[in-house]
C-alpha positions as CSV (number, residue, x, y, z in Angstrom):
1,X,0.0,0.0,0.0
2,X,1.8,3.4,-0.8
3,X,2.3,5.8,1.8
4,X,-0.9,8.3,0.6
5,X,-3.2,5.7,-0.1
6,X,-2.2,4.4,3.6
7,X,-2.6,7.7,5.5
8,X,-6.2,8.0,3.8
9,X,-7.5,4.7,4.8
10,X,-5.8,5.6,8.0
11,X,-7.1,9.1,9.2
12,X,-10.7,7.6,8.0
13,X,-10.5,4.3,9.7
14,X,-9.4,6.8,12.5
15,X,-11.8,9.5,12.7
16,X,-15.2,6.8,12.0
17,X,-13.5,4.9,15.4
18,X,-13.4,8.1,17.7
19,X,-16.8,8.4,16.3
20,X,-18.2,5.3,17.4
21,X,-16.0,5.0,20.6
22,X,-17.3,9.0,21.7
23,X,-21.2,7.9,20.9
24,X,-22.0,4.6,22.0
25,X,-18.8,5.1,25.6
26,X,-18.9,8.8,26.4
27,X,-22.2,9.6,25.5
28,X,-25.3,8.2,26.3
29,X,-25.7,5.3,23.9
30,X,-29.3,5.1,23.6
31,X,-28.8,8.7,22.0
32,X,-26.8,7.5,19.1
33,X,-28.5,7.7,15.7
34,X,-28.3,3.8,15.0
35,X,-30.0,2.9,18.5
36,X,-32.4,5.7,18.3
37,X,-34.0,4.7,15.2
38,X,-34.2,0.9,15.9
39,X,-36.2,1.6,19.0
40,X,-38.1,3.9,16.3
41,X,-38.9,0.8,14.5
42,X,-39.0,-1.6,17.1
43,X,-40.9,-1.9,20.4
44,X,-37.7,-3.0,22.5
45,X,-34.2,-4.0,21.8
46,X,-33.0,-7.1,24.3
47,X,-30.3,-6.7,26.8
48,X,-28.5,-9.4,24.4
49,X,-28.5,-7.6,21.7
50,X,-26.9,-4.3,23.4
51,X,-24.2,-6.9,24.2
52,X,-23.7,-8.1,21.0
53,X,-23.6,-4.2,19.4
54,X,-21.4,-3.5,22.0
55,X,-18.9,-6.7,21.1
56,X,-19.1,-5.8,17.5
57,X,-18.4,-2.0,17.9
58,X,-15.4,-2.7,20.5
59,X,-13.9,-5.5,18.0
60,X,-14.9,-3.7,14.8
61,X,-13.2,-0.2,15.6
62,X,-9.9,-2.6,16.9
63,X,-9.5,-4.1,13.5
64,X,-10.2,-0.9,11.4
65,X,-7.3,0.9,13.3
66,X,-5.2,-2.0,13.1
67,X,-6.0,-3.2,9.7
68,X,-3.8,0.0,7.9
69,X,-0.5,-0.9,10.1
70,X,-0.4,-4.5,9.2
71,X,-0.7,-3.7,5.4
72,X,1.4,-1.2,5.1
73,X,4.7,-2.8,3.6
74,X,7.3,-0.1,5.0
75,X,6.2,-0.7,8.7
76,X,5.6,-4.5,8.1
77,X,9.0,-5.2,6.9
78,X,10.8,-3.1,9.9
79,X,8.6,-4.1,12.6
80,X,7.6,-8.0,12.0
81,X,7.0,-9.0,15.6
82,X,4.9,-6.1,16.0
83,X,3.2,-7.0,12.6
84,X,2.4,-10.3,13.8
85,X,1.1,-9.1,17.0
86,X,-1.1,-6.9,16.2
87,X,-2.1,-9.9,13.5
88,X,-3.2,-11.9,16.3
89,X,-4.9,-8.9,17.9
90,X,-7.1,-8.4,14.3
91,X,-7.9,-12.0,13.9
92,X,-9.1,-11.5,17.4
93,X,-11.2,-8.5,16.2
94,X,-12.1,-9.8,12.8
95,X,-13.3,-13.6,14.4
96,X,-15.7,-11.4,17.6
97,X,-17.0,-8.6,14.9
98,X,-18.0,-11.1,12.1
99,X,-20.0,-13.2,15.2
100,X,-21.5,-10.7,16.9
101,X,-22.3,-8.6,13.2
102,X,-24.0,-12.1,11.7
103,X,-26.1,-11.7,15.2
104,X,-26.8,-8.1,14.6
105,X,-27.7,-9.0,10.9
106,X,-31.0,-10.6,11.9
107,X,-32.1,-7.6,13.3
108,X,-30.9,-5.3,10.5
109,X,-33.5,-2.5,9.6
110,X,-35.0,-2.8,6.1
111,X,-36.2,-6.8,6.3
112,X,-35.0,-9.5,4.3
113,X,-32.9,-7.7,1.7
114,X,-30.6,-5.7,4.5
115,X,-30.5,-8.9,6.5
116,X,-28.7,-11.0,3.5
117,X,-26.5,-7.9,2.9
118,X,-25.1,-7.8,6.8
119,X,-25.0,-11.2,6.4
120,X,-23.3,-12.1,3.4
121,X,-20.6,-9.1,5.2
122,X,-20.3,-11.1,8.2
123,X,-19.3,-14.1,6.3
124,X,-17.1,-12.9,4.3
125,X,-15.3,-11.0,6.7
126,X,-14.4,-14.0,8.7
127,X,-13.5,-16.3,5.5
128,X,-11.3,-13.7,4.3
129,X,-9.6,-13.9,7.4
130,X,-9.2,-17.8,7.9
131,X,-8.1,-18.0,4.4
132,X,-5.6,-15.2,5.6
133,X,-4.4,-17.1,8.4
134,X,-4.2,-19.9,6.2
135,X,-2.0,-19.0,3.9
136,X,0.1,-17.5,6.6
137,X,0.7,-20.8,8.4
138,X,1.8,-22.4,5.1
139,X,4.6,-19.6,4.7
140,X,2.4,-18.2,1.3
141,X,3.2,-14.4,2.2
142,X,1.9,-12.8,-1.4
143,X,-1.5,-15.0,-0.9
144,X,-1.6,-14.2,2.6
145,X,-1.2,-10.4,1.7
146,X,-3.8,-10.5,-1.3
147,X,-6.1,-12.1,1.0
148,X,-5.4,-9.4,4.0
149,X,-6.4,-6.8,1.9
150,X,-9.7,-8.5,0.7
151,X,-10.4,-9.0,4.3
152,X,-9.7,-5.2,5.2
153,X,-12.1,-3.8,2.3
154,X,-14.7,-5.3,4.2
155,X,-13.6,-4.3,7.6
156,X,-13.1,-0.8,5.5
157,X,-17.2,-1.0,5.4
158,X,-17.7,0.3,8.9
159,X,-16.4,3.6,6.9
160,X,-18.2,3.4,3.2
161,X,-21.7,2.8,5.2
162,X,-21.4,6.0,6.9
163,X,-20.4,7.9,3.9
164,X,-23.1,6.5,1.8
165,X,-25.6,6.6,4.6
166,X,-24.6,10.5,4.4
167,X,-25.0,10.7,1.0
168,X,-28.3,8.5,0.4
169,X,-29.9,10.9,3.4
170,X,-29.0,13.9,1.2
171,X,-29.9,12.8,-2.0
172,X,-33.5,11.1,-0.8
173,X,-33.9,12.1,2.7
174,X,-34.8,10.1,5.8
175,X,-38.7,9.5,4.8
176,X,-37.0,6.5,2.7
177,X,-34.5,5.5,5.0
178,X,-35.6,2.0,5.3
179,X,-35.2,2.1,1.4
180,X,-31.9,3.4,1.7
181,X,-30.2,0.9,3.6
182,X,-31.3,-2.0,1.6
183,X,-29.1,-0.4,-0.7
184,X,-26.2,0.6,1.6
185,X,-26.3,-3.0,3.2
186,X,-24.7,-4.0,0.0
187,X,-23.0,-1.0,-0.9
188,X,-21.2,-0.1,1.9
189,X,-19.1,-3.7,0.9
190,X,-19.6,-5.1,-2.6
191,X,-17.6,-2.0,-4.4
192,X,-15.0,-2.2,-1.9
193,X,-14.1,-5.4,-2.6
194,X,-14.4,-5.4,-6.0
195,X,-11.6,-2.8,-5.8
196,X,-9.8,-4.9,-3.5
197,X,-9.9,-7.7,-6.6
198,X,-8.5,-5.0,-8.6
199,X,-5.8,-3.7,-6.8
200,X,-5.0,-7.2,-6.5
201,X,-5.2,-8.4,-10.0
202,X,-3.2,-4.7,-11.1
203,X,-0.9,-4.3,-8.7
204,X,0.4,-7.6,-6.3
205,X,-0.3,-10.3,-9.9
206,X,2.4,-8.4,-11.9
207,X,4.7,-8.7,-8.8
């Protein structure tokens, strides 16, 4: 990854985790937008699920800040035990987030559609990162890096969702919300890893 591609996905992986750390563990959570409008929708929200949002925003914003360190070539190559420690930490992350995020997709706002979108996310997020560790264990670096950075375009969603839930708001306003993110449950991942294939395919297949 070069260095101005890196410190994009950085500051935004950065600035969407303060974000979600300040709202749902400085503030009152119950006030943040997500939790405000599925009480909106739905009667009451179980103690379980809070749990699970709670898992899946902790272990989430963990591997979107670590996910730009461990793919960035200059700081892999001078600091490998530190690479492969904070590996461990975002398998960690990715293994909790895709559990508690294929909970959370049953309960996604919009019905079936935006339940199969969250879902389909969920899963792939956590094969991307077994076939990660994988490939790791059986010393295949280049597949284990090609598959990394599948994995992180999907941990990159937290980020695209809130951008495109910003722009669909704009564009169509909140009286079609539940419209909207149909859409964004499969937008917020399906381009991103489509570019992941072709950064792949461009730029690590001609190395």
């Amino acid at each position: 990854m070069h260095k101005k591609t890196w410190l994009i996905f950085s500051c935004l992986a950065i600035l969407i985790s303060c974000y979600s750390v300040v709202q749902y563990f400085f503030m009152d959570a119950h006030q943040a937008g997500f939790v405000k409008l599925k009480l909106m929708l739905n009667s009451t929200l179980s103690s379980f699920w809070y749990i699970m949002l709670y898992l899946h925003i902790i272990s989430g914003v963990v591997a979107l800040v670590i996910g730009p360190f461990t793919l960035f070539s200059k700081f892999r190559e001078k600091n490998i035990k530190r690479h492969r420690m904070m590996g461990k930490i975002y398998m960690i992350g990715i293994l909790l987030g895709s559990v508690s995020g294929l909970y959370l997709a049953f309960y996604a706002t919009g019905g079936l559609m935006s339940q199969l979108g969250f879902g389909f996310l969920s899963t792939f997020w956590l094969i991307t990162a077994f076939q990660a560790l994988i490939k790791i264990k059986h010393k295949k670096i280049l597949d284990h890096q090609k598959w990394m950075i599948r994995n992180y375009s999907l941990t990159f969603a937290a980020v695209t969702l809130r951008i495109w839930l910003v722009l669909f708001t704009i564009l169509f306003g909140f009286e079609h919300f539940k419209f909207s993110y149909t859409i964004i449950a499969w937008l917020c991942w399906l381009p991103n890893l489509i570019a992941a294939e072709w950064f792949i395919q461009r730029k690590l297949n001609t190395m």
